[in-house]
C-alpha positions as a Markdown table, in Angstrom:
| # | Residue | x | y | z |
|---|---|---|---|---|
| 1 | Unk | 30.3 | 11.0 | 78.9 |
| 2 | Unk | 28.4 | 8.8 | 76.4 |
| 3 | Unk | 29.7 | 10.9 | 73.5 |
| 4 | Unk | 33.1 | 9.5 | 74.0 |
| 5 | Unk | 34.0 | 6.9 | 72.2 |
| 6 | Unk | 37.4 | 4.8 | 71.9 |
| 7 | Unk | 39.1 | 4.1 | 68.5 |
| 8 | Unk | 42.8 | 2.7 | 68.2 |
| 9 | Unk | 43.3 | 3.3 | 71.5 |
| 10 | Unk | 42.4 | 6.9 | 71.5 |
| 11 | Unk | 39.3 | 9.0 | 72.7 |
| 12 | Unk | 37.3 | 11.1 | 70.9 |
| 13 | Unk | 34.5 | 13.4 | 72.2 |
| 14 | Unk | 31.5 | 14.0 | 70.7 |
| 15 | Unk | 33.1 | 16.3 | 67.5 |
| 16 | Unk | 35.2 | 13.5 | 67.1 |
| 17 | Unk | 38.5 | 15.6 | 68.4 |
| 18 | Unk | 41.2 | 13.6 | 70.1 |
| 19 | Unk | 40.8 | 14.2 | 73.9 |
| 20 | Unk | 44.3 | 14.9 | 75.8 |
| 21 | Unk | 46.2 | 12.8 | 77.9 |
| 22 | Unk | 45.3 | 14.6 | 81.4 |
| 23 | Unk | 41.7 | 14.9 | 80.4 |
| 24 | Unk | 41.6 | 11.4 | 79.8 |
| 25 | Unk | 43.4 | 10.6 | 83.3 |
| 26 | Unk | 40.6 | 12.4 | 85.0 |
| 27 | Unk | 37.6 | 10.9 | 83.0 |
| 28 | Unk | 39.2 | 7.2 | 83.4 |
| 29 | Unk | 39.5 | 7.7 | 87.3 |
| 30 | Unk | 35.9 | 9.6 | 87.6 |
| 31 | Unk | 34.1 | 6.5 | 85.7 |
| 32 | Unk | 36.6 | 3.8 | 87.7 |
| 33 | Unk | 34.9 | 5.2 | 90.9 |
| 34 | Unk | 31.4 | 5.0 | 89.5 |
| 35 | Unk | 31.7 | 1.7 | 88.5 |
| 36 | Unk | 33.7 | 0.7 | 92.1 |
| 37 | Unk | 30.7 | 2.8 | 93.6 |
| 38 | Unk | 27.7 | 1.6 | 91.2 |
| 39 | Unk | 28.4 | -2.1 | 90.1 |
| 40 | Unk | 29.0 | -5.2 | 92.2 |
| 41 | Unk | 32.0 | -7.4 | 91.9 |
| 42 | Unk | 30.2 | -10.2 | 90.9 |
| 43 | Unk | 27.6 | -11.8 | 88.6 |
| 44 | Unk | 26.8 | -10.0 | 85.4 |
| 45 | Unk | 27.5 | -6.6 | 86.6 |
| 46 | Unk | 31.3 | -7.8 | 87.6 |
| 47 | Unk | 31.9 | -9.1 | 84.3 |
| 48 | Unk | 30.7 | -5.5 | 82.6 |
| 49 | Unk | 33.1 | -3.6 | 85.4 |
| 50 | Unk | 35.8 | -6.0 | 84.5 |
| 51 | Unk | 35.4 | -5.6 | 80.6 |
| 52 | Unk | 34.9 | -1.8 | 80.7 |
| 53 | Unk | 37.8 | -0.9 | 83.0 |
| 54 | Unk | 40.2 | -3.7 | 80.8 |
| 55 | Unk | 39.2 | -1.8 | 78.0 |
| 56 | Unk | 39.9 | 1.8 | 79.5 |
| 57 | Unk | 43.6 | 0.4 | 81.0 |
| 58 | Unk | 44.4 | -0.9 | 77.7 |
| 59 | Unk | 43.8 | 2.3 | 75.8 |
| 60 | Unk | 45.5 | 3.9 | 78.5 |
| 61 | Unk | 48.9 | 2.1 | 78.8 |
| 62 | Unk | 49.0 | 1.8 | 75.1 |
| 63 | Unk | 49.3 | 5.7 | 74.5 |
């Protein structure tokens, strides 16, 4: 999951191909429950939840 990275709003895997849509769906919902499940909602590990998930809806609603 590390290999993907995000570039004007779209996600690239580790060959640097454009990952679809419905892939992205599923690997956006899959790290939103391991950060609910992982990371507290306060303190320093609330702010990185917050930033990473703004980051992830904003690539997301963009498309």
């Amino acid at each position: 999951m590390f290999a993907r990275i995000f570039k004007n709003c779209k996600w690239y895997d580790a060959n640097g191909n454009v990952i679809p849509q419905d892939k992205r769906n599923v690997i956006h919902k899959q790290v939103q429950k391991e950060l609910d499940d992982e990371l507290h909602d306060s303190g320093f590990e609330g702010f990185i939840k917050r930033f990473v998930l703004n980051i992830m809806n904003k690539s997301v609603v963009e498309e």
